[in-house]
C-alpha positions in Angstrom: 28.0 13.1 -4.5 29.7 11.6 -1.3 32.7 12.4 0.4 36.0 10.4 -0.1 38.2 9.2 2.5 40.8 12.3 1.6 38.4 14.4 1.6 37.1 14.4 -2.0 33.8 14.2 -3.8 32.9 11.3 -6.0 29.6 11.0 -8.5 27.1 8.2 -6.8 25.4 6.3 -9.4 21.9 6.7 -9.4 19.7 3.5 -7.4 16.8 2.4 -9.5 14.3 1.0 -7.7 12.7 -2.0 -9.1 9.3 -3.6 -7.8 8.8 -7.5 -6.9 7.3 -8.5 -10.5 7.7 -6.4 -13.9 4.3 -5.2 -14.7 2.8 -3.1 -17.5 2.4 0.6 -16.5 -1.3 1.0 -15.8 -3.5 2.7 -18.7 -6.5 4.4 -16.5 -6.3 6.0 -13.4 -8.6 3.3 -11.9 -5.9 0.3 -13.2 -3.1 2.7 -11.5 -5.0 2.6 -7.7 -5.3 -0.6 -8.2 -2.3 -1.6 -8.9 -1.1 0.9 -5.4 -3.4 -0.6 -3.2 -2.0 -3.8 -4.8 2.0 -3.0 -3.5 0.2 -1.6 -0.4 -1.0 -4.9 0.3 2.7 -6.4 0.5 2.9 -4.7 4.0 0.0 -4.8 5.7 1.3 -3.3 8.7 1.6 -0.2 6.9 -2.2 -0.5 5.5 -3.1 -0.6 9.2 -1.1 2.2 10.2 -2.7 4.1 7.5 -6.0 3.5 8.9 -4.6 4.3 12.3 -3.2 8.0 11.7 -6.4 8.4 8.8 -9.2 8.8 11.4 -12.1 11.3 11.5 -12.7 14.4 13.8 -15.8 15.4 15.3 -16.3 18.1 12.5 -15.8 14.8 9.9 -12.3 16.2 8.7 -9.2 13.9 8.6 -7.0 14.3 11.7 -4.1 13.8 9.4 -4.3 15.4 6.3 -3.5 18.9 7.7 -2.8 22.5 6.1 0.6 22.7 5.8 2.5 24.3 8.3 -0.9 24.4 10.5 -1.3 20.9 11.1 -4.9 22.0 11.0 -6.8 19.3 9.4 -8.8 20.5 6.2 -9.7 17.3 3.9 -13.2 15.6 4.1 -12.9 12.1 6.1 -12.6 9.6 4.2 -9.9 11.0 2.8 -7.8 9.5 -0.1 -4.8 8.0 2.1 -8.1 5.9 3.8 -9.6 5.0 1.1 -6.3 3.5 0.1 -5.4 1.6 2.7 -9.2 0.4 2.6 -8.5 -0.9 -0.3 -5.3 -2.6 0.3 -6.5 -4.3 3.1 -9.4 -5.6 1.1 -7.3 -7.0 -1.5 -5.2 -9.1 1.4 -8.6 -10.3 2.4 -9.4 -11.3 -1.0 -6.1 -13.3 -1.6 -6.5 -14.8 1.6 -9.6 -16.3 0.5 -8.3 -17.7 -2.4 -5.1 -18.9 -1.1 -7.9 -20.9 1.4 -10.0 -21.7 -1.7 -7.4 -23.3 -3.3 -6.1 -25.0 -0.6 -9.8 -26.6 0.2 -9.9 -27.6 -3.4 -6.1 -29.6 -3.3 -7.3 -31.1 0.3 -10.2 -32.3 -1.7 -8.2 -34.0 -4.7 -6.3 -35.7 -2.6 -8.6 -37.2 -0.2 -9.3 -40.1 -0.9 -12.4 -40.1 1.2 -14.4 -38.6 -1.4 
C-alpha cells in the first residue's frame, strides 16, 4: 500500500524481479551454488567486499558471522559467505581466461603471418 496524494491508500502491484538470462532452476544443491556464485560474479566488487568483511580472528572464527544481537562471532572461518565469494571470484578469473583464449585464437585467424 502507498499513500495517495489526498491522503488515501492504494494497492502497489507486486515487482518481480527477473535475472539477466532465463535459466532452468538448479536440480542439486551443488548446480544451485554454482549457479550463486555465478550472479555473484556479475559484481565483482561485491565478491571483494565479501572477502573484505569475511576475515578470520585469532581464535579462527569469522569476524562477521556474529551471534545475533551479540555481534560476537561464532562460525568456523571459512565461513559459507567466503567460500562464496571465493568462488565467485574464481569463476570471473575463469571467464577472463577464456574471453583471452578466445581472443588469441581470432588474433590468430586473422593474421595472416601464420
Amino acid at each position: 500500500m502507498t499513500a495517495t496524494p489526498h491522503g488515501g491508500l492504494r494497492a502497489v502491484p507486486p515487482v518481480r524481479v527477473v535475472s539477466r538470462a532465463l535459466r532452468p532452476a538448479p536440480r542439486t544443491s551443488e548446480e544451485g551454488w554454482v549457479a550463486v556464485a555465478a550472479e555473484l560474479a556479475a559484481t565483482p566488487h561485491l565478491a571483494y567486499a565479501l572477502l573484505a568483511e569475511h576475515k578470520a580472528t585469532e581464535q579462527g572464527l569469522c569476524r562477521a558471522c556474529t551471534r545475533a544481537g551479540r555481534g560476537t562471532p561464532y562460525l568456523p572461518w571459512p565461513c559459507s559467505i567466503t567460500a562464496l565469494a571465493r568462488a565467485s571470484i574464481e569463476h570471473i578469473r575463469r571467464a577472463r581466461e577464456r574471453t583471452a583464449a578466445t581472443r588469441q585464437l581470432g588474433d590468430q585467424a586473422t593474421d595472416p603471418g601464420q
